[in-house]
The first five atom37 places (N, CA, C, CB, O) and aatype in JSON, in Angstrom:
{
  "aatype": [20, 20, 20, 20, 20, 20, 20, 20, 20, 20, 20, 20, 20, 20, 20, 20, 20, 20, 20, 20, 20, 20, 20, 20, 20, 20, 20, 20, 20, 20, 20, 20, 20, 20, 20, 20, 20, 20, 20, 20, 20, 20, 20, 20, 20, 20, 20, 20, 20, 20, 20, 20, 20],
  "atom_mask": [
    [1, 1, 1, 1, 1],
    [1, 1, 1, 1, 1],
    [1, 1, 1, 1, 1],
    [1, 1, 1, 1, 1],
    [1, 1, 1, 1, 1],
    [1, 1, 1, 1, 1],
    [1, 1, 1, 1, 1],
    [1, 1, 1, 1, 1],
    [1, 1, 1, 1, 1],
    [1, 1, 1, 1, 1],
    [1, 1, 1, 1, 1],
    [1, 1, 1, 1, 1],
    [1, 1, 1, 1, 1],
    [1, 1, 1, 1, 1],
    [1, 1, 1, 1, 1],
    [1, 1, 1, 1, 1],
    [1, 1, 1, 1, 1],
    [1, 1, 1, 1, 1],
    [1, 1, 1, 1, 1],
    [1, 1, 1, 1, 1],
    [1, 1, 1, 1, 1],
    [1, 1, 1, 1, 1],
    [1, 1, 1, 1, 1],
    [1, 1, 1, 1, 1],
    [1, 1, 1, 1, 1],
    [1, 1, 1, 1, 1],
    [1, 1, 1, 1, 1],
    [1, 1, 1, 1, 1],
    [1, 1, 1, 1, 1],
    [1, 1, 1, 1, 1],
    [1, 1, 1, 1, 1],
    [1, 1, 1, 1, 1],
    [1, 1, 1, 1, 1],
    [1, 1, 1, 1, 1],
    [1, 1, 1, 1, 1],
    [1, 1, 1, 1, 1],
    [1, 1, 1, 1, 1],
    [1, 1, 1, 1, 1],
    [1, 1, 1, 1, 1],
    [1, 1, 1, 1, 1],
    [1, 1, 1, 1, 1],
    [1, 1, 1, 1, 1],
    [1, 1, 1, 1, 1],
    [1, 1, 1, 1, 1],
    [1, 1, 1, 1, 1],
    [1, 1, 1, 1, 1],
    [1, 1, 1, 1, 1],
    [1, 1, 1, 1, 1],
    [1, 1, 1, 1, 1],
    [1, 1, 1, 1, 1],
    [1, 1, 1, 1, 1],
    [1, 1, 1, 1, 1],
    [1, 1, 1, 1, 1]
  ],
  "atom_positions": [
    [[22.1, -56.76, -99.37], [23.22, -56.15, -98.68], [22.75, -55.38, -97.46], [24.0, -55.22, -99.62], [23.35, -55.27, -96.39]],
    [[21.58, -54.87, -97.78], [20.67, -53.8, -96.54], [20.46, -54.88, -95.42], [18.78, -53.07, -97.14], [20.3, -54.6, -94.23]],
    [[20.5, -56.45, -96.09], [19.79, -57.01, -94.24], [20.68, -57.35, -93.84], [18.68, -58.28, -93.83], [20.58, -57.49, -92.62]],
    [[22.12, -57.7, -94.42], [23.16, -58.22, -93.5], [24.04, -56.78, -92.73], [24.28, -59.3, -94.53], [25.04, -56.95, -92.03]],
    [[23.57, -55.65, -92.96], [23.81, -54.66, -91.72], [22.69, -54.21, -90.98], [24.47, -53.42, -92.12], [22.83, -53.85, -89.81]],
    [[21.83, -54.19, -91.41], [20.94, -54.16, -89.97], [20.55, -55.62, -89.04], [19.42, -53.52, -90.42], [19.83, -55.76, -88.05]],
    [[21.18, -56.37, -89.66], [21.13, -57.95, -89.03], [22.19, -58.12, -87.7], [21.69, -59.19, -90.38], [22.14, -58.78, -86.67]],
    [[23.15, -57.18, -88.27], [24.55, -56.87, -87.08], [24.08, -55.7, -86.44], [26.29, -56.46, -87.78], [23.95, -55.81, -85.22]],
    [[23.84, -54.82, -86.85], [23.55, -53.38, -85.75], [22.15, -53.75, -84.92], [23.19, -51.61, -86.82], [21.52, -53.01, -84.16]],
    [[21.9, -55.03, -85.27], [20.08, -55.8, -84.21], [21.32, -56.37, -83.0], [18.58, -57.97, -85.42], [21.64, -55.65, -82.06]],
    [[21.81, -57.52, -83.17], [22.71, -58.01, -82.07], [23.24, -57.17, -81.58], [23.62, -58.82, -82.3], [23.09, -57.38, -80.37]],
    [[24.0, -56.01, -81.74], [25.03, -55.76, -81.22], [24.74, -55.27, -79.65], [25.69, -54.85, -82.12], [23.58, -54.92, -79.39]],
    [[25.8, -55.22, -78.53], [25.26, -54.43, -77.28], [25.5, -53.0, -77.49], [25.97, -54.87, -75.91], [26.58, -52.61, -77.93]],
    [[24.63, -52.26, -77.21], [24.34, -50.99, -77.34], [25.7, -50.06, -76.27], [22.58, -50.85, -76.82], [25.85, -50.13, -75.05]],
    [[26.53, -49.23, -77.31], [27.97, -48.39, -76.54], [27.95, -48.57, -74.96], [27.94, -46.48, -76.81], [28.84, -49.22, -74.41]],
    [[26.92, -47.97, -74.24], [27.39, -47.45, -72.79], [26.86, -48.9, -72.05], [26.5, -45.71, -72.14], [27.22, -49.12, -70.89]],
    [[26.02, -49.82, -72.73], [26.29, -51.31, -71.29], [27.19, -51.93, -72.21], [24.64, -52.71, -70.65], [26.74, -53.03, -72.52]],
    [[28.14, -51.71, -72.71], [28.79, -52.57, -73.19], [29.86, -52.96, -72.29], [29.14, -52.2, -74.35], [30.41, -54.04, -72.15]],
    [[30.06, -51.65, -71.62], [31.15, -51.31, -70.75], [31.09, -51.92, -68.91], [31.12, -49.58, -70.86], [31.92, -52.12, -68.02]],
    [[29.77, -52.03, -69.05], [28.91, -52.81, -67.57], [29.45, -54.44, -67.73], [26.65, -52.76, -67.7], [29.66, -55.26, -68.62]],
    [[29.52, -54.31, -66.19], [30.2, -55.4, -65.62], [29.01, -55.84, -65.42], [31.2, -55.31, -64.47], [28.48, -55.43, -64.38]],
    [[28.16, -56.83, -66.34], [26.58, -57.76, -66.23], [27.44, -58.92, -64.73], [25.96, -59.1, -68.53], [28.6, -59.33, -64.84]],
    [[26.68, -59.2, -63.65], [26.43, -59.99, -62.72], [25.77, -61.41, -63.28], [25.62, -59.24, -61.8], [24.84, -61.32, -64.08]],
    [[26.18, -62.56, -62.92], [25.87, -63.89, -63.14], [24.62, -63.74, -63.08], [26.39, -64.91, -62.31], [24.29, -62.81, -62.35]],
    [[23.53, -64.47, -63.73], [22.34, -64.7, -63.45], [21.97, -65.2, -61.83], [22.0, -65.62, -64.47], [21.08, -64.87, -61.05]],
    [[23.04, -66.1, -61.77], [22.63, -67.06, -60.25], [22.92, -66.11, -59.25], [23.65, -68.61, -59.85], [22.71, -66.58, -58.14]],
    [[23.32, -65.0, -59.24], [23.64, -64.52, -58.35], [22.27, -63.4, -58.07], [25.07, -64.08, -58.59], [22.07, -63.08, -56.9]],
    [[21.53, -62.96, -58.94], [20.38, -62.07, -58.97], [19.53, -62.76, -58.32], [19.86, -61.66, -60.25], [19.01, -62.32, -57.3]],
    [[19.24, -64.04, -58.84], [18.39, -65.06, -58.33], [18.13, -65.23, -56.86], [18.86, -66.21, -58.76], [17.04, -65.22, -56.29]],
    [[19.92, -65.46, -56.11], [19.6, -65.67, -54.69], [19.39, -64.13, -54.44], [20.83, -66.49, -53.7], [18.34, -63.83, -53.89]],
    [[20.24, -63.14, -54.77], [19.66, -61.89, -54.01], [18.3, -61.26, -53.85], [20.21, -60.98, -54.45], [17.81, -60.45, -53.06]],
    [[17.87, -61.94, -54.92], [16.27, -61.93, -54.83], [15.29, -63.07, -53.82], [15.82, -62.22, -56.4], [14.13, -62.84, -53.48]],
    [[15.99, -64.14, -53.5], [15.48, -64.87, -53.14], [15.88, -64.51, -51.67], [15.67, -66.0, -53.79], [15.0, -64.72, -50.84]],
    [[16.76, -64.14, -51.33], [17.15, -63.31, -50.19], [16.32, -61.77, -49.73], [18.61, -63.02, -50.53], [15.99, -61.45, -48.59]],
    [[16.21, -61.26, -50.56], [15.22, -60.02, -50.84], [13.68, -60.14, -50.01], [14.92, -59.98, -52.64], [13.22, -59.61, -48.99]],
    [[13.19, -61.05, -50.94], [11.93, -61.75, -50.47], [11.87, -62.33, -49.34], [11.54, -62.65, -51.23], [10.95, -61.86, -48.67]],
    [[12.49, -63.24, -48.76], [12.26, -63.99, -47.45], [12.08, -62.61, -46.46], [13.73, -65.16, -46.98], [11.09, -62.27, -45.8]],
    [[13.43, -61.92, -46.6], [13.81, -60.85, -45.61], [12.37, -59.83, -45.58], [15.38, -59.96, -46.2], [11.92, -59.49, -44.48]],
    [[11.77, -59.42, -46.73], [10.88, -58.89, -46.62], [9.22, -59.62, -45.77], [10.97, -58.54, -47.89], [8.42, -59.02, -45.04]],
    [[9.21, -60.64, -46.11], [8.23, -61.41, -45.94], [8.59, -61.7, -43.84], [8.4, -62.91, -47.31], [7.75, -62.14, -43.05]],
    [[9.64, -61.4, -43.6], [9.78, -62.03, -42.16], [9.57, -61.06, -41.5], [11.02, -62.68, -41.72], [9.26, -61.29, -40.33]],
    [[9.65, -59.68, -41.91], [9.55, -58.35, -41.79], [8.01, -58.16, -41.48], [10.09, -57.61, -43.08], [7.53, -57.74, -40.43]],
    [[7.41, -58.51, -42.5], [6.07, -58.23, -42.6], [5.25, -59.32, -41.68], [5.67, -58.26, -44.15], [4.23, -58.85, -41.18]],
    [[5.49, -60.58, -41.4], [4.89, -61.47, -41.0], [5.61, -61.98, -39.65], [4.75, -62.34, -42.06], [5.58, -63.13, -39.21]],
    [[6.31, -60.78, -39.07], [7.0, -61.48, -37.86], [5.81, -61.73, -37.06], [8.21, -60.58, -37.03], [5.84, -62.86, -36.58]],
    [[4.73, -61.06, -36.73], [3.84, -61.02, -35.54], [2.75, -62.58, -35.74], [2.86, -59.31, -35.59], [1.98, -63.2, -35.0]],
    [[3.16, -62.68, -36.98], [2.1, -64.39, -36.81], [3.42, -65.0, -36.64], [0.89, -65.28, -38.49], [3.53, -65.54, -35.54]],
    [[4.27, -65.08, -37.24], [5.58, -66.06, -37.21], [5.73, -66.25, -35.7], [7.11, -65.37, -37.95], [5.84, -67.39, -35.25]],
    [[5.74, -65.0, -34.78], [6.34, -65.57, -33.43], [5.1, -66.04, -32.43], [7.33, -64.32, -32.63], [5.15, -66.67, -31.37]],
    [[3.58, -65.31, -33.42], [2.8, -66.05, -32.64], [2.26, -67.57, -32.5], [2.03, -65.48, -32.74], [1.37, -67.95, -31.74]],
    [[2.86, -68.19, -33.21], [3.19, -69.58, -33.58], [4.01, -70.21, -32.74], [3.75, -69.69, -34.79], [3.56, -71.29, -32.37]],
    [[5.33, -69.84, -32.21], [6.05, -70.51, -30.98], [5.32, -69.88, -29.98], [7.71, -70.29, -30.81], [6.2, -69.77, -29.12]],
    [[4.13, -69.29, -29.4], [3.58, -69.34, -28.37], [2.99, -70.54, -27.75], [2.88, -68.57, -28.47], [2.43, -70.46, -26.66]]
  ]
}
């Protein structure tokens, strides 16, 4: 009887994110993938434009 309630109180979502509006996976993905480029063009503009010289 002891494992079929701690078997439910393991799944369950914990009170305060229950209430969170979770974001699509695919959507983290591009903002990350957006994240990165933006950073990387940031950091690497000075070879990037020394390349169309």
């Amino acid at each position: 009887m002891s494992d079929i309630g701690t078997e439910e109180s393991k799944n369950k979502t914990p009170h305060k994110m229950a209430r969170l509006a979770w974001p699509k996976s695919k959507y983290g993905v591009i903002l990350a993938i957006i994240i990165i480029i933006t950073v990387s063009l940031i950091n690497y503009k000075d070879t990037i434009f020394s390349l169309f010289k």
